[in-house]
BALOBA-1460 file (C-alpha; in Angstrom, 3 decimals):
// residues 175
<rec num="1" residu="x" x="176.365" y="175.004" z="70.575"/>
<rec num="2" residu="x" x="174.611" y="177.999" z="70.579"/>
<rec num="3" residu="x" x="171.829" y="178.905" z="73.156"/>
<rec num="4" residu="x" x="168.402" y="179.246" z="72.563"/>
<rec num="5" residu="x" x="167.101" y="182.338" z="71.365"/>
<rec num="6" residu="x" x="164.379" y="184.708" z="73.651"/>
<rec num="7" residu="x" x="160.903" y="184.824" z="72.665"/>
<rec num="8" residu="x" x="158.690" y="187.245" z="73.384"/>
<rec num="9" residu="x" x="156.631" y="185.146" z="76.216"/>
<rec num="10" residu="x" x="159.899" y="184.916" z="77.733"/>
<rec num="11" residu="x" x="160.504" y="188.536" z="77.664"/>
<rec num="12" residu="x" x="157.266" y="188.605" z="79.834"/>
<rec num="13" residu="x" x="158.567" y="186.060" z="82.153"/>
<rec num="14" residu="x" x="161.581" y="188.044" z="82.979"/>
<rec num="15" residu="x" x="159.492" y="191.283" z="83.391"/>
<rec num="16" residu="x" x="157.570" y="189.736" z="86.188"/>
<rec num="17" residu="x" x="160.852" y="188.584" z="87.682"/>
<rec num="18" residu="x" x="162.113" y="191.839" z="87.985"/>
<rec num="19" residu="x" x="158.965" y="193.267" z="89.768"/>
<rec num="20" residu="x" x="160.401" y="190.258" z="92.335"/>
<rec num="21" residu="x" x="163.601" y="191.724" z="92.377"/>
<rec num="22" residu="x" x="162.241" y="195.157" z="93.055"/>
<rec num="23" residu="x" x="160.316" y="193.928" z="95.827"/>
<rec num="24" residu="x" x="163.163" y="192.711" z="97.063"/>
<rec num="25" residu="x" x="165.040" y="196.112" z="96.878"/>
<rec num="26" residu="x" x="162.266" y="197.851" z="98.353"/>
<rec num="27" residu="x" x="162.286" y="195.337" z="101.616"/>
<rec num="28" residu="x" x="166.185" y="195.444" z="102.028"/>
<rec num="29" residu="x" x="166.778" y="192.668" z="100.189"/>
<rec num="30" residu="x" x="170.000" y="192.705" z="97.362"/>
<rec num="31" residu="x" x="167.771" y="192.836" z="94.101"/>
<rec num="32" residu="x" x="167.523" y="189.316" z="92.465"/>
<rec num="33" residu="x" x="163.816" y="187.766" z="91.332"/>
<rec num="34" residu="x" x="162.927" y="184.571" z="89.961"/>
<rec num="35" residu="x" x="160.606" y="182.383" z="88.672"/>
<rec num="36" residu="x" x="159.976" y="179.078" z="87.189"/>
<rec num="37" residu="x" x="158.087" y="178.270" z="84.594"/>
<rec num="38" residu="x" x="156.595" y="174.328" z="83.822"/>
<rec num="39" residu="x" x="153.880" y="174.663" z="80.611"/>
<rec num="40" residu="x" x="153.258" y="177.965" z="80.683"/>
<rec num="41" residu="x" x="152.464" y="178.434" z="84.686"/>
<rec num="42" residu="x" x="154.097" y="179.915" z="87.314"/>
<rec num="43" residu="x" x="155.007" y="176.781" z="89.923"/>
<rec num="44" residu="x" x="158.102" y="178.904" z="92.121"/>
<rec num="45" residu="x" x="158.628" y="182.326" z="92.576"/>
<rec num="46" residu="x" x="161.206" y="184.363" z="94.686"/>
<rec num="47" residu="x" x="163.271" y="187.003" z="95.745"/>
<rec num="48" residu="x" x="166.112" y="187.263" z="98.037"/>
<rec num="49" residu="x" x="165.069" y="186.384" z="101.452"/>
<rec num="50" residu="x" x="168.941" y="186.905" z="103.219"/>
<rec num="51" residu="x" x="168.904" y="189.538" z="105.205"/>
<rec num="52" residu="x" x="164.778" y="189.334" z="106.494"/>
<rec num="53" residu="x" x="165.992" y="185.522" z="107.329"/>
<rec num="54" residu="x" x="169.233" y="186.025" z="108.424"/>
<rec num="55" residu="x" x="169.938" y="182.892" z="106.367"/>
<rec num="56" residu="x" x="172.428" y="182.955" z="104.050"/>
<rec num="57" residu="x" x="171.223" y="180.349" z="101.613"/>
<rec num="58" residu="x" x="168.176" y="181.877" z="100.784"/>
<rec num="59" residu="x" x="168.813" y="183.364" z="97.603"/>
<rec num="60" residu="x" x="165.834" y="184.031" z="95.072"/>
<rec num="61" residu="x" x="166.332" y="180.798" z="93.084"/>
<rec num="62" residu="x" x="166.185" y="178.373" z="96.458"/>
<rec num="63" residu="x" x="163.031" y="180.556" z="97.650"/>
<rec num="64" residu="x" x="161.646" y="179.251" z="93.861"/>
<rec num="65" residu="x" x="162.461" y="175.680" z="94.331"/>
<rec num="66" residu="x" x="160.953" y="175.457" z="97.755"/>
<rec num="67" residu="x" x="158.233" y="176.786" z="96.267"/>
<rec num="68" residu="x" x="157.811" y="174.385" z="93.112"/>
<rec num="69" residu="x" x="158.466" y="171.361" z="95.037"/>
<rec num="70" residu="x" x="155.970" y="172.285" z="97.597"/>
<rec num="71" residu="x" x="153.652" y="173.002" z="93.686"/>
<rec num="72" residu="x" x="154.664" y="169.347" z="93.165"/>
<rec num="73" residu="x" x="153.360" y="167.533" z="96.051"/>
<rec num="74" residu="x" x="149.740" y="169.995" z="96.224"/>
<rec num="75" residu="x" x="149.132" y="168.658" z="93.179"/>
<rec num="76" residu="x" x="150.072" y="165.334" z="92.796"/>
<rec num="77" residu="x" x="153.369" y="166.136" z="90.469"/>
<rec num="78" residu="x" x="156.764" y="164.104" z="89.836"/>
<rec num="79" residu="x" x="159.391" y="166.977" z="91.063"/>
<rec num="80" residu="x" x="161.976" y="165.206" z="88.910"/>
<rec num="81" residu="x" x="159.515" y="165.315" z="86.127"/>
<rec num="82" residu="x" x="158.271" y="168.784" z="86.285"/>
<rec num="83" residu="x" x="162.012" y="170.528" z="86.958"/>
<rec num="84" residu="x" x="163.151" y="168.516" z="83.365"/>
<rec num="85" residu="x" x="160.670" y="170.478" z="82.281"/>
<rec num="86" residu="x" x="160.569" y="174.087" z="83.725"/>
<rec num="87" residu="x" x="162.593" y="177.131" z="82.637"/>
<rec num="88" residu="x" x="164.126" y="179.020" z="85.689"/>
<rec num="89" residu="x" x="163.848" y="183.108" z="84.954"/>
<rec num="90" residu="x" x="166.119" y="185.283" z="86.932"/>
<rec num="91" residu="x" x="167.432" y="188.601" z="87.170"/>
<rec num="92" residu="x" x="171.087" y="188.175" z="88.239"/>
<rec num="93" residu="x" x="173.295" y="185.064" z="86.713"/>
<rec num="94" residu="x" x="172.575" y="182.244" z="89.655"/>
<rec num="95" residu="x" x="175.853" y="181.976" z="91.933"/>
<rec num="96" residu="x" x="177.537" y="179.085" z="92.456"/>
<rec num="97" residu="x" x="175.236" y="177.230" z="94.777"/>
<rec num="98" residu="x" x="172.158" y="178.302" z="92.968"/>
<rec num="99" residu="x" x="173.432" y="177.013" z="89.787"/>
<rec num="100" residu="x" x="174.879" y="173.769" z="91.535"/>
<rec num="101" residu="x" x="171.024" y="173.233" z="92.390"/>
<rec num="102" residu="x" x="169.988" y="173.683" z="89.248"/>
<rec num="103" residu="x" x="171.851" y="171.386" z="87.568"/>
<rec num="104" residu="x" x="170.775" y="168.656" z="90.420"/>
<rec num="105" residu="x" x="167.423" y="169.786" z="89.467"/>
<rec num="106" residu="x" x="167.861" y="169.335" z="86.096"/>
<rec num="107" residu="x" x="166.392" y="172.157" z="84.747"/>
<rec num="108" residu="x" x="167.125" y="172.433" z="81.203"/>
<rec num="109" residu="x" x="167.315" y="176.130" z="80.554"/>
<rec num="110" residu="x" x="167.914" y="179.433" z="82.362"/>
<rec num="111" residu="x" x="167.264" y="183.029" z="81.131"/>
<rec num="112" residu="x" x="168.971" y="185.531" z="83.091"/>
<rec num="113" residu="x" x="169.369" y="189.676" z="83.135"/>
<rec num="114" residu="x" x="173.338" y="190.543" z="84.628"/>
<rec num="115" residu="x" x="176.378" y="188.743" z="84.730"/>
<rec num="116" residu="x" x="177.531" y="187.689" z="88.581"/>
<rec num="117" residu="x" x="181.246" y="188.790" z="88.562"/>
<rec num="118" residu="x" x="181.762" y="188.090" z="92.026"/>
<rec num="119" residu="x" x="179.993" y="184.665" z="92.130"/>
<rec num="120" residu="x" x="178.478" y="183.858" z="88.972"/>
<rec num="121" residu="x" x="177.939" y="179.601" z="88.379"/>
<rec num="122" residu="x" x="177.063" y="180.432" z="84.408"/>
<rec num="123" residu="x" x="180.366" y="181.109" z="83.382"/>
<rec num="124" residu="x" x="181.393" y="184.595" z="85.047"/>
<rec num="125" residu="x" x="183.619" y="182.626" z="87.579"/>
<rec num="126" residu="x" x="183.072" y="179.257" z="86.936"/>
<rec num="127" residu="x" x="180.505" y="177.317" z="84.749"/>
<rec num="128" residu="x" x="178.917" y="174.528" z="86.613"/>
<rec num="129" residu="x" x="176.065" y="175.289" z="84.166"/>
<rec num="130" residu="x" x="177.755" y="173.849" z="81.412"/>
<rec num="131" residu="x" x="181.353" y="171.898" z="82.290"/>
<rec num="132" residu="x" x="181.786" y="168.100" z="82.583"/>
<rec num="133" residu="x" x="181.415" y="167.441" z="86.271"/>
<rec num="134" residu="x" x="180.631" y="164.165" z="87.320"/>
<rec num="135" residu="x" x="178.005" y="163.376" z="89.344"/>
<rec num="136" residu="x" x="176.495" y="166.447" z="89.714"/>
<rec num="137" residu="x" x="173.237" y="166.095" z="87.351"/>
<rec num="138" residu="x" x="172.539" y="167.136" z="83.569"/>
<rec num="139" residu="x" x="174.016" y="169.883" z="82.145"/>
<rec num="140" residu="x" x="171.876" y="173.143" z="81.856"/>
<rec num="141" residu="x" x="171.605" y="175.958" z="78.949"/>
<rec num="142" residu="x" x="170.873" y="179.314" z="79.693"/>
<rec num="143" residu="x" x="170.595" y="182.733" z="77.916"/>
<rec num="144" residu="x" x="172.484" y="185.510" z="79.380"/>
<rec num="145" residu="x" x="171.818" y="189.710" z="79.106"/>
<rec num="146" residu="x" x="167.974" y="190.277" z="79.266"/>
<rec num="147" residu="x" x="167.757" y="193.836" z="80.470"/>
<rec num="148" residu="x" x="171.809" y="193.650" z="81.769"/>
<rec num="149" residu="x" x="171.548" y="197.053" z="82.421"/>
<rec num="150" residu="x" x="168.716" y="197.440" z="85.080"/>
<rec num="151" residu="x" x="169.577" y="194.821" z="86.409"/>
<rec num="152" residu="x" x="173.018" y="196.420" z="87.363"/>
<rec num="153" residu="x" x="171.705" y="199.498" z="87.560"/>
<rec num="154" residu="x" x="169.002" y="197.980" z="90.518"/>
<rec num="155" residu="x" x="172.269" y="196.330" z="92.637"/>
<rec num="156" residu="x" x="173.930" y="199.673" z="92.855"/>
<rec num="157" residu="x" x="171.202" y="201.053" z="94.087"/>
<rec num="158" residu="x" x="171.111" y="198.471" z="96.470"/>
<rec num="159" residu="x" x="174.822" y="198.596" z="97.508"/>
<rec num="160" residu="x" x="174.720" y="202.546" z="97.590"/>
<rec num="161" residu="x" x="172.371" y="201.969" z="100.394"/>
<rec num="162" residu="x" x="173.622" y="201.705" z="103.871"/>
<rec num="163" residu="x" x="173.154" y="198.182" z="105.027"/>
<rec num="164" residu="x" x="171.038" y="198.005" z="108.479"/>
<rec num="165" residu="x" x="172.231" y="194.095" z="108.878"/>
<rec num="166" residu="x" x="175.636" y="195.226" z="108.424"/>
<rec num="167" residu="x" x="177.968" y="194.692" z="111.489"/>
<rec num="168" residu="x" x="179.562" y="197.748" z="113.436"/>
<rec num="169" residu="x" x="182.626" y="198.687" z="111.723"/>
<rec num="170" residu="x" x="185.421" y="198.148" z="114.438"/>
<rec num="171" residu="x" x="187.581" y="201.234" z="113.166"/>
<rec num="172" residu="x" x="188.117" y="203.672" z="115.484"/>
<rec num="173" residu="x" x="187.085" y="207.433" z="114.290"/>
<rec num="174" residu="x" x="189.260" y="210.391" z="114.980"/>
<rec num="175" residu="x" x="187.378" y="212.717" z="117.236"/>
């Protein structure tokens, strides 16, 4: 089946998630931005949170949900309802996890900018996006390769940094 093809409100969507993944590179953060999208509104937003938090499961995508869930109950929304219907917009292919909560979610479709080769849940290392796996909610469709390249091009920027969170390398130096 082949996935859905961008338009050019999406395009704009995925713009404004990668001023969220630059504000995450600018505060430290490994470059990923999100947002998602229910009838044309913006109801979750993130970036990576990891390192500020020291908490490991706050990736840009579970920042969003928090978000839209917390969207739901201000104003009187059905989360199941409104995730069936919201398009998730992020800059790096959602790992594992992320794309395990997706699918939970049930949110029918999400754009994204890279591939994840290290932990990619679209297909990169495995595809809980898309594979029969029971019990685990609806299958999602998503449209890789928006801006691939700056997207890459913003995580080596980030890993060419030195990482202040980082523990102390236990090596011992020559002197």
């Amino acid at each position: 089946m082949e996935p859905p093809q961008m338009t050019e409100e999406m395009t704009c969507w995925m713009d404004k998630a990668f001023q969220m993944a630059q504000d995450a590179l600018d505060n430290g953060e490994v470059p990923v931005g999100c947002l998602l999208v229910h009838d044309q509104q913006i109801v979750g937003q993130g970036r990576n949170e990891v390192n500020e938090t020291k908490n490991a499961t706050r990736h840009a995508e579970m920042v969003a949900i928090d978000q839209a869930l917390e969207w739901c109950e201000k104003n009187s929304k059905s989360s199941i309802e409104v995730f069936q219907n919201t398009i998730l917009y992020v800059t790096v292919e959602p790992c594992i996890m992320c794309a395990g909560a997706l699918r939970l979610l049930r949110i029918p479709l999400v754009v994204y900018g890279c591939r994840n080769e290290r932990f990619g849940g679209c297909g990169s290392v495995l595809n809980v996006a898309e594979d029969d796996i029971p019990n685990t909610g609806a299958p999602f469709k998503y449209i890789p390769g928006y801006k691939a390249e700056k997207a890459v091009e913003m995580l080596k920027t980030f890993y060419k940094q030195e990482n202040p969170n980082a523990p102390k390398s236990k090596v011992r130096k020559k002197e």
